[in-house]
C-alpha positions as CSV (number, residue, x, y, z in Angstrom):
1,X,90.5,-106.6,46.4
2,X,91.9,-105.7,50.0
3,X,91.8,-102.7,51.9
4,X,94.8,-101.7,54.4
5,X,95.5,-99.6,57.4
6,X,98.2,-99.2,60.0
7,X,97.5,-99.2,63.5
8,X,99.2,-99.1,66.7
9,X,99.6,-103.3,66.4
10,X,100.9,-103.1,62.4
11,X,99.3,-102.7,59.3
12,X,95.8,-104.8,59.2
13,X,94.1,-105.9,55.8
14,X,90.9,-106.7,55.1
15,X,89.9,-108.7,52.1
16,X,86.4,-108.3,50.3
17,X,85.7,-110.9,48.1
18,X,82.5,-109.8,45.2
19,X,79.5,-112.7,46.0
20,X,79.4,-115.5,43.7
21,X,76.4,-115.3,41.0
22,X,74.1,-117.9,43.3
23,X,74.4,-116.0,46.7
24,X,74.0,-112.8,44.8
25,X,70.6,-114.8,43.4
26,X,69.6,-115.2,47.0
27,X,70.0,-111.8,48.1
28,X,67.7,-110.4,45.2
29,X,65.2,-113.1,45.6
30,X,64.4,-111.7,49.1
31,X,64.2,-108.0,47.7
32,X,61.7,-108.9,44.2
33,X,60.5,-111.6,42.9
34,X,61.1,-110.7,39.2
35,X,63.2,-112.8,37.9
36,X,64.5,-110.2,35.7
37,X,65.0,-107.7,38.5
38,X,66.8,-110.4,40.1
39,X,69.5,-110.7,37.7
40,X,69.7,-106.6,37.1
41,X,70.4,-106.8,41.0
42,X,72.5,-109.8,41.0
43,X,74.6,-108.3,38.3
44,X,75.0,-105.1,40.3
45,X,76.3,-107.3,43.3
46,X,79.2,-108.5,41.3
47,X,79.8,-105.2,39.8
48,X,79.0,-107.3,36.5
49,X,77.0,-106.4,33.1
50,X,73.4,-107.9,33.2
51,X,74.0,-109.4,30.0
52,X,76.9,-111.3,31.4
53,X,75.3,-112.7,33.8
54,X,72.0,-113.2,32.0
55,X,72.7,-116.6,30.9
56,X,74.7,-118.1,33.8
57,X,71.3,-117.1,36.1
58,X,68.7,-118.0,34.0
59,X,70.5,-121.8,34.7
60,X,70.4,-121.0,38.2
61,X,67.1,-119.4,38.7
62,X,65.5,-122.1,36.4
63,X,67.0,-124.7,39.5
64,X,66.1,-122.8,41.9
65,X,62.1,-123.3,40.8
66,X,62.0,-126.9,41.5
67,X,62.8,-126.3,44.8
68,X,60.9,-126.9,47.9
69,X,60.0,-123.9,49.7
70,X,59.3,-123.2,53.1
71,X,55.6,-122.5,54.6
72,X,55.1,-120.2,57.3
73,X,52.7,-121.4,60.1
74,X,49.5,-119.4,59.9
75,X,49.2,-119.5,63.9
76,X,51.9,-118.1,65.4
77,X,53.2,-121.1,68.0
78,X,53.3,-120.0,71.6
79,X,55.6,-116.7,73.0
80,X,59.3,-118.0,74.1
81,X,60.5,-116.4,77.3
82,X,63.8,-116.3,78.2
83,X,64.7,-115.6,81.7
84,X,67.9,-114.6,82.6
85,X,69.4,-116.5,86.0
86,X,72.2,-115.0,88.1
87,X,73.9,-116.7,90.5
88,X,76.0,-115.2,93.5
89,X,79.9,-116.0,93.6
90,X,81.6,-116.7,96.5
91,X,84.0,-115.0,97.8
92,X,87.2,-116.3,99.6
């Protein structure tokens, strides 16, 4: 699927590619954690039927279980400052 315009420079196309079944996984994972809702979502990604992609994801989501997961620090660590420095040019 592309999308096309002409400008000023020539014509300028833009290609959207649908997200594969695992990245579309990821996306829903952050939005439920359902795993039915997951693949409902996932399957609206790809512009797919749920029962189409049913199977594939149940593979992937049954993977994605054994998985480590990441633990959030229950102290927040100490404020990062970032200073900006200038610095003066010289002139000729």
């Amino acid at each position: 699927m592309s999308t096309s315009w002409v400008t000023k420079y020539g014509v300028r196309r833009v290609r959207v590619d649908l997200p594969t079944l695992e990245d579309a996984l990821y996306a829903a994972e952050g939005l439920t954690s359902d795993p039915r809702e997951q693949i409902e979502i996932a399957a609206d990604l790809m512009q797919m039927p749920v029962e189409q992609a049913q199977a594939e994801a149940e593979r992937i989501i049954q993977a994605r279980v054994s998985r480590p997961r990441t633990v959030q620090p229950r102290r927040s660590s100490a404020p990062v400052v970032v200073e900006r420095r200038t610095f003066r040019r010289k002139f000729a």
